[in-house]
KEKE-3310 file (N, C-alpha, C; in steps of 0.2 Angstrom, whole numbers, plus 5000, padded with zeros to 4 digits):
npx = (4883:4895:4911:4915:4927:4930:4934:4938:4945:4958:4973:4986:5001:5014:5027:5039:5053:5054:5038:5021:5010:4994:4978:4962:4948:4934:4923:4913:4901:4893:4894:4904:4921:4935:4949:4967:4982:4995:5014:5023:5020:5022:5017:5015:5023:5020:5027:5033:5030:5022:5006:4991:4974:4959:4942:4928:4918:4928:4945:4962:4976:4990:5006:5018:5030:5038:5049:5064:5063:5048:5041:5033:5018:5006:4992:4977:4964:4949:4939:4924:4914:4907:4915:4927:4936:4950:4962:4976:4989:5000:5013:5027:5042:5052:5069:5076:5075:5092:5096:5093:5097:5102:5119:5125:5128:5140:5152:5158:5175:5183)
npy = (5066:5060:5053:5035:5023:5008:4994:4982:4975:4981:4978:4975:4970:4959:4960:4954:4961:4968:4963:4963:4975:4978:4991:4990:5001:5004:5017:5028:5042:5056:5073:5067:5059:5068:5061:5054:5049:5043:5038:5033:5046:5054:5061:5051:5049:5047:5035:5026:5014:5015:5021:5031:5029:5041:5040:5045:5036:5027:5021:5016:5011:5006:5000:4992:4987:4983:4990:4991:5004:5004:5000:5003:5015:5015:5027:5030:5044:5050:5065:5075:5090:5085:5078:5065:5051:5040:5026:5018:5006:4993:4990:4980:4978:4965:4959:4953:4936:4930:4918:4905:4891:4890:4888:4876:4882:4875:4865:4847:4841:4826)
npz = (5018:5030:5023:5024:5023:5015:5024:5020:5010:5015:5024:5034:5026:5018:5008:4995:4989:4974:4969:4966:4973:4977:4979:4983:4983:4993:4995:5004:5004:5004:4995:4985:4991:4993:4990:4998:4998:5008:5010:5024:5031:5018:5003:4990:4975:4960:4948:4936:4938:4949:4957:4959:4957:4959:4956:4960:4971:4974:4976:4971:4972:4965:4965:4955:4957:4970:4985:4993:5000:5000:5012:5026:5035:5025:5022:5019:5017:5018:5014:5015:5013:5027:5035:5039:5034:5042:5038:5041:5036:5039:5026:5023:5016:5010:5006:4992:4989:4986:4985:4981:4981:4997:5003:5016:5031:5039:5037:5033:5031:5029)
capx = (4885:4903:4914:4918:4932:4929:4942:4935:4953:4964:4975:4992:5005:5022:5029:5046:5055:5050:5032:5016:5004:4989:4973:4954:4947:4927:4925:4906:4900:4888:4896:4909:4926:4943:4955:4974:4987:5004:5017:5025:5018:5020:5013:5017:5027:5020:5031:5031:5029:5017:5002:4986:4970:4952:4936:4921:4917:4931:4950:4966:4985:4995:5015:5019:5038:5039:5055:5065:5059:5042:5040:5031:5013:5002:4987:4971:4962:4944:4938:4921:4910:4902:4918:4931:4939:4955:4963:4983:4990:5008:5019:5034:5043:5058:5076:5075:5080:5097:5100:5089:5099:5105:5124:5125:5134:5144:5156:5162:5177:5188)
capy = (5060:5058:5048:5028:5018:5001:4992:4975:4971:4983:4974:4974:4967:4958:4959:4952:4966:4967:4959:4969:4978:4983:4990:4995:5002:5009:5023:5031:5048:5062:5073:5060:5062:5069:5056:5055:5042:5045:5033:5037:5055:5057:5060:5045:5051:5043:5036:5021:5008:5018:5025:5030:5030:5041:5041:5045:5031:5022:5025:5012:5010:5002:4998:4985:4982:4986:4991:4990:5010:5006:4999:5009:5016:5018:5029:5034:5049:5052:5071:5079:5095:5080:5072:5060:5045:5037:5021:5014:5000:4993:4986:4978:4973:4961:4960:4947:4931:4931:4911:4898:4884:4892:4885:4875:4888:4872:4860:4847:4838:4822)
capz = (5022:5029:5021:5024:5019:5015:5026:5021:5008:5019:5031:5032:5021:5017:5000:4992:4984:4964:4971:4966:4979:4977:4984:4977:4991:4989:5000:5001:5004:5000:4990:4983:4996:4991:4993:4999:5001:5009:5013:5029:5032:5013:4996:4987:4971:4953:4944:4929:4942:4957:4956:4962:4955:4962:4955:4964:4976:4972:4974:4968:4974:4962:4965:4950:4956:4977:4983:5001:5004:5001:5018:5031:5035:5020:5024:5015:5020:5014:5017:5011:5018:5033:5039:5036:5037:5040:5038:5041:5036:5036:5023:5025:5010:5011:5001:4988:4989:4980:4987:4978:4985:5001:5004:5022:5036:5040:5032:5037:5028:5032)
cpx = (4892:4905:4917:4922:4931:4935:4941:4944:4958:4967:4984:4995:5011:5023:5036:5047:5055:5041:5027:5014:4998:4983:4968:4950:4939:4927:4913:4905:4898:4891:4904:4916:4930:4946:4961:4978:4994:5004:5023:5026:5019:5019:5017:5017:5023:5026:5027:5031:5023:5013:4995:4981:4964:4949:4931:4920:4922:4939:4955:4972:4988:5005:5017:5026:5039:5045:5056:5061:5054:5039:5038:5022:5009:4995:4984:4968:4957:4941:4932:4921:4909:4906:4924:4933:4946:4957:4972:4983:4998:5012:5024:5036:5053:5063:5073:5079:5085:5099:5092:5088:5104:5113:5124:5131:5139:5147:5158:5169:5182:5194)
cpy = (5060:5052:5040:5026:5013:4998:4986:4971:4976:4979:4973:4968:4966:4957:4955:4959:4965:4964:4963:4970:4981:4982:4992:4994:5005:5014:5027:5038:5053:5069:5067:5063:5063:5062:5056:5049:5045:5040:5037:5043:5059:5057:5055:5049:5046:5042:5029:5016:5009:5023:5024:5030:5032:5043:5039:5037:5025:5024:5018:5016:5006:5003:4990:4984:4986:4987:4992:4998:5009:5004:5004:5009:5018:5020:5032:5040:5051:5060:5074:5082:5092:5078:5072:5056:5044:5029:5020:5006:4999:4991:4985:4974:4971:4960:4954:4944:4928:4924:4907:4894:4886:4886:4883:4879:4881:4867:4855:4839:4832:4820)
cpz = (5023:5028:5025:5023:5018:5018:5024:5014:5010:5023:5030:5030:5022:5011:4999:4988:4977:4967:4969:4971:4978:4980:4980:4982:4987:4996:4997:5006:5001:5002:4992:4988:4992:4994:4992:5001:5003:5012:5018:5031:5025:5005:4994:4980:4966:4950:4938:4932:4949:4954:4958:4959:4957:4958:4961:4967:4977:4972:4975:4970:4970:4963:4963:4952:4964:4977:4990:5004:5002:5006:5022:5031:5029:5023:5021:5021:5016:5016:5013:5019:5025:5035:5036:5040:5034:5041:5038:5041:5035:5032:5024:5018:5013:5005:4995:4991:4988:4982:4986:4981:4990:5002:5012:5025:5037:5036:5034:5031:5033:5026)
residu = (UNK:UNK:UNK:UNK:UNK:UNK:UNK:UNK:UNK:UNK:UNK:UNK:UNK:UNK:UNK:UNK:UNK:UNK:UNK:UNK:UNK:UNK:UNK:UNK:UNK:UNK:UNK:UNK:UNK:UNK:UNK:UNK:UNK:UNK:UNK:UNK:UNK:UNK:UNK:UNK:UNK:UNK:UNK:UNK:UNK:UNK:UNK:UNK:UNK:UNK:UNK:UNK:UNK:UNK:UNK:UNK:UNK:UNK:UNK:UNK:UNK:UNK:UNK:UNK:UNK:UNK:UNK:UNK:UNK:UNK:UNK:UNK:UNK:UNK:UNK:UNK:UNK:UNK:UNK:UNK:UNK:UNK:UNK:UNK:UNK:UNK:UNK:UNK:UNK:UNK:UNK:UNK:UNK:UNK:UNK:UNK:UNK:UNK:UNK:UNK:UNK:UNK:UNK:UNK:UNK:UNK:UNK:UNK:UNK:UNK)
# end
């Protein structure tokens, strides 16, 4: 059977810089599908904050602390012998907020 991806919790994203992200995606297919993630055309690098996790019928995104370059296409890529599937999605991560109590752009004194 070719491969599926479950889109049912895909859908793009907006984050806050430091923000988690993450995805737990089921994915089916006879024999169990490879699967691959790249961010903007490519492999997404492990580190001590990113990582992927596949096990048979089942494959995990985790990025515990986001960051301005992690913005871009994220896309799975399921592949056995029958097929495959794909899926993209976009995240957009935003600067932090480094103003609490934002300062009024105007002033006015007498």
């Amino acid at each position: 059977m070719a491969p599926k991806i479950d889109r049912k919790n895909l859908k793009n994203m907006t984050v806050h810089e430091g923000e988690p992200l993450y995805f737990d995606v089921k994915i089916i297919g006879e024999p169990p599908p490879d699967v691959t993630w790249l961010l903007n055309g490519k492999s997404i690098p492990e580190s001590s904050h990113r990582r992927v996790e596949n096990i048979p019928y089942n494959t995990k995104f985790f990025n515990d602390a986001t960051e301005r370059k992690d913005s871009g296409t994220l896309k799975i890529t399921a592949v056995n012998k029958y097929g495959s599937d794909m899926v993209e999605i976009e995240i957009n991560v935003l600067g932090k907020n480094r103003l609490e109590n934002p300062i009024p752009s105007v002033w006015f004194c007498s």
